[in-house]
N, C-alpha and C positions, 0 to 999 in steps of 0.2 A: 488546712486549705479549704476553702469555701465550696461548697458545689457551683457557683455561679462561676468561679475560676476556673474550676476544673472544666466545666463545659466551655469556657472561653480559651483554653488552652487547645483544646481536642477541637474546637471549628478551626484554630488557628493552624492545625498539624492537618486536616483535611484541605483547608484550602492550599497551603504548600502544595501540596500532591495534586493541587489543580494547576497550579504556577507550573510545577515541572511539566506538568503534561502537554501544557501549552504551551511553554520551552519547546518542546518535542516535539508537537505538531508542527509548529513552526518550521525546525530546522528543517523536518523532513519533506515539507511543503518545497522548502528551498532546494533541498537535495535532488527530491523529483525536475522538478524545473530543470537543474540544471544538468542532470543527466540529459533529457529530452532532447536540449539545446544543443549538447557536447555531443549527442549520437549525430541528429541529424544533419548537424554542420560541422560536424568532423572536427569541428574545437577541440583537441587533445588539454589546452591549457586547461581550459573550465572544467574539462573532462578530471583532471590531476585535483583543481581545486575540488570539486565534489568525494573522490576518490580522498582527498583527507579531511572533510569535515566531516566523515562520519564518525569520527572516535568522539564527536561530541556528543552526537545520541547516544553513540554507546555508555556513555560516561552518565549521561540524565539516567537510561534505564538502570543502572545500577542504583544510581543513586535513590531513582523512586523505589523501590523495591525493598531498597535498607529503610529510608522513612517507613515506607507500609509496614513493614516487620514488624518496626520497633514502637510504630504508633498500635498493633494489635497486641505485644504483649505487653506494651502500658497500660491500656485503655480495657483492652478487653470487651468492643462492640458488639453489639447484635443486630440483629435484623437488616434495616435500611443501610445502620452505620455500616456493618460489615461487607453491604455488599458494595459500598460505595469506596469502599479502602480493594477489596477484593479485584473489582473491577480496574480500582487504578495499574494494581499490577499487571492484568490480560493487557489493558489498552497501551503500556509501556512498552510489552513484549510484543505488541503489533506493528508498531511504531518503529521499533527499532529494526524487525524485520523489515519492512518496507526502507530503510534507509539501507538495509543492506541490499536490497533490489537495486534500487538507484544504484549506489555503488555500481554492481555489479552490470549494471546496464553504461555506465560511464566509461567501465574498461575497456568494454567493446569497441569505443570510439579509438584506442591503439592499434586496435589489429584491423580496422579498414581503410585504404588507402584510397579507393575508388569513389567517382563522383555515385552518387544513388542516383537510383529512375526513378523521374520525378513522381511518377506512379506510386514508390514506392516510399518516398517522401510524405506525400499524400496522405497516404492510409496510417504511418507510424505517427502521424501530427495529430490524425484523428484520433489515434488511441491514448498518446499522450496526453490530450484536451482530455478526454472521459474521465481517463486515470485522476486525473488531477483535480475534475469536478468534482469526483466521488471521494478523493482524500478533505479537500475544501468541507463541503458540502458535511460529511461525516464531523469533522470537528467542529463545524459551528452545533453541530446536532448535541456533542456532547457540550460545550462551553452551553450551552441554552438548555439541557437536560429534555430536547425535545424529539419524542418516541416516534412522533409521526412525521420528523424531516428525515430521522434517522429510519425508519421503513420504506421509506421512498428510497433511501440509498440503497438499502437493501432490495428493492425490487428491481433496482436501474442497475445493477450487475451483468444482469443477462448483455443488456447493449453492448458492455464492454466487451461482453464471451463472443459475442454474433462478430464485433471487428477483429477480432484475436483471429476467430475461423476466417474470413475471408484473409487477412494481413498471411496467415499461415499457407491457404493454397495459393495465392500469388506467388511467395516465396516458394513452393513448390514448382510454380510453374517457370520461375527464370531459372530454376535448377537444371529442370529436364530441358529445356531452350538448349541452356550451353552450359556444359559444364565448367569451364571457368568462372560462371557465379556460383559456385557452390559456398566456397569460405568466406564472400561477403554474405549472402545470405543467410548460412547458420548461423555467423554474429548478429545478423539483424533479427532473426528465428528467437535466439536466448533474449536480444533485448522487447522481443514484444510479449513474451512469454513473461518476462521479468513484467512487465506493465499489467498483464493480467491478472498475476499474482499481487498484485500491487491491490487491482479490487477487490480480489478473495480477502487481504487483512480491512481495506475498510469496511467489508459486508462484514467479518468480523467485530467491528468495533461498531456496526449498528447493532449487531444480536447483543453486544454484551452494553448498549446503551439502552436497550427494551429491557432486559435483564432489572437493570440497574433503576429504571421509572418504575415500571410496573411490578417486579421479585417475578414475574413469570421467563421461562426458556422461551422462543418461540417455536410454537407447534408446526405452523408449514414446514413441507420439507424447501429447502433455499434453491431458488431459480437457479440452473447454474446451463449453460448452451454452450460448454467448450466440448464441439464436436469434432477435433483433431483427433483423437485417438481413433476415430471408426472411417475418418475422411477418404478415398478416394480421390484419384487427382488422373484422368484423362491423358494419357501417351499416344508421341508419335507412332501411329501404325494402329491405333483401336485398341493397345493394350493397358490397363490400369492400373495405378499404381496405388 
């Protein structure tokens, strides 16, 4: 066999691993959407259909994973090559989480019955659009190989962190109101928390698109402003919760 073939075979097994991954982008693009839709208008159908197209991705990231495998102990790459097979596998396994978000943000749409406050309509439409910019926005960075759309994704995280913290004490505060919004709220709680973690994997898939340009880690430490954990949230009577 020729080396001119043999390198034409191995671009051919690399780019496959770019088809799937774009498969995957794809899907997951789709999934988010329509989770987003199925929460905030309480669409159960769309909600079901989301709720089963994920065994698709799941089925891609297997499948990238067996190609990368078996294209590394074919080939046996170095350098660029390898990190470019290496990387296919992180950004599979990011991917796929995120479509288990979605998922998991779509169920939610079962268990609420009640109309939302358009308030709070509002703010999960905003983080939905973020969500969605930063999954976009990240894939065309990898489909284009381009370190500095993918850095801006990575710097534009926080955004998403600053409307998680407010979406989070609003939801706090129709809790303490009445407590009859409690079980609409923690479903609505998981599905914006599910949307955040949503950015945590695309900030992921920009670190490992710098990775993949450059062979360097990124040295800053990652913006990150999800201040729920230390939050406060103002009670009837001056006491804080």
């Amino acid at each position: 066999m020729s080396d001119n073939h043999i390198v034409r075979a191995y671009d051919e097994e690399l780019a496959h691993l770019k088809t799937l991954l774009a498969r995957m982008g794809g899907l997951a693009e789709e999934q988010l959407d329509g989770s987003i839709d199925a929460l905030i208008r309480r669409d159960t159908a769309l909600a079901d259909r989301v709720i089963a197209a994920d065994r698709r991705i799941d089925d891609l990231e297997r499948e990238v994973e067996e190609k990368a495998i078996l294209t590394i102990s074919k080939r046996q790459p170095m350098a660029r090559d390898l990190r470019e097979i290496m990387v296919a596998i992180r950004l599979s396994s990011d991917l796929e989480r995120i479509g288990d978000l979605a998922k998991n943000t779509a169920k939610r749409t079962h268990a609420i019955s009640d109309t939302l406050p358009r308030k709070l309509v509002t703010g999960l439409s905003r983080m939905g659009e973020r969500a969605q910019h930063q999954l976009a926005s990240v894939l065309d960075a990898y489909a284009q190989l381009d370190d500095e759309k993918a850095m801006q994704v990575w710097r534009e995280d926080e955004e998403l962190d600053a409307l998680y913290n407010s979406i989070f004490r609003e939801l706090l505060t129709y809790m303490m109101e009445d407590p009859r919004n409690i079980g609409l709220c923690t479903h609505l709680l998981f599905g914006a928390k599910n949307m955040e973690r949503i950015g945590d994997h695309a900030t992921n898939i920009a670190e490992n698109i710098h990775y993949l340009v450059t062979g360097r880690s990124i040295a800053e430490e990652r913006p990150k402003k999800d201040a729920t954990s230390s939050m406060t949230v103002d009670m009837p009577g001056g006491k804080a919760l």
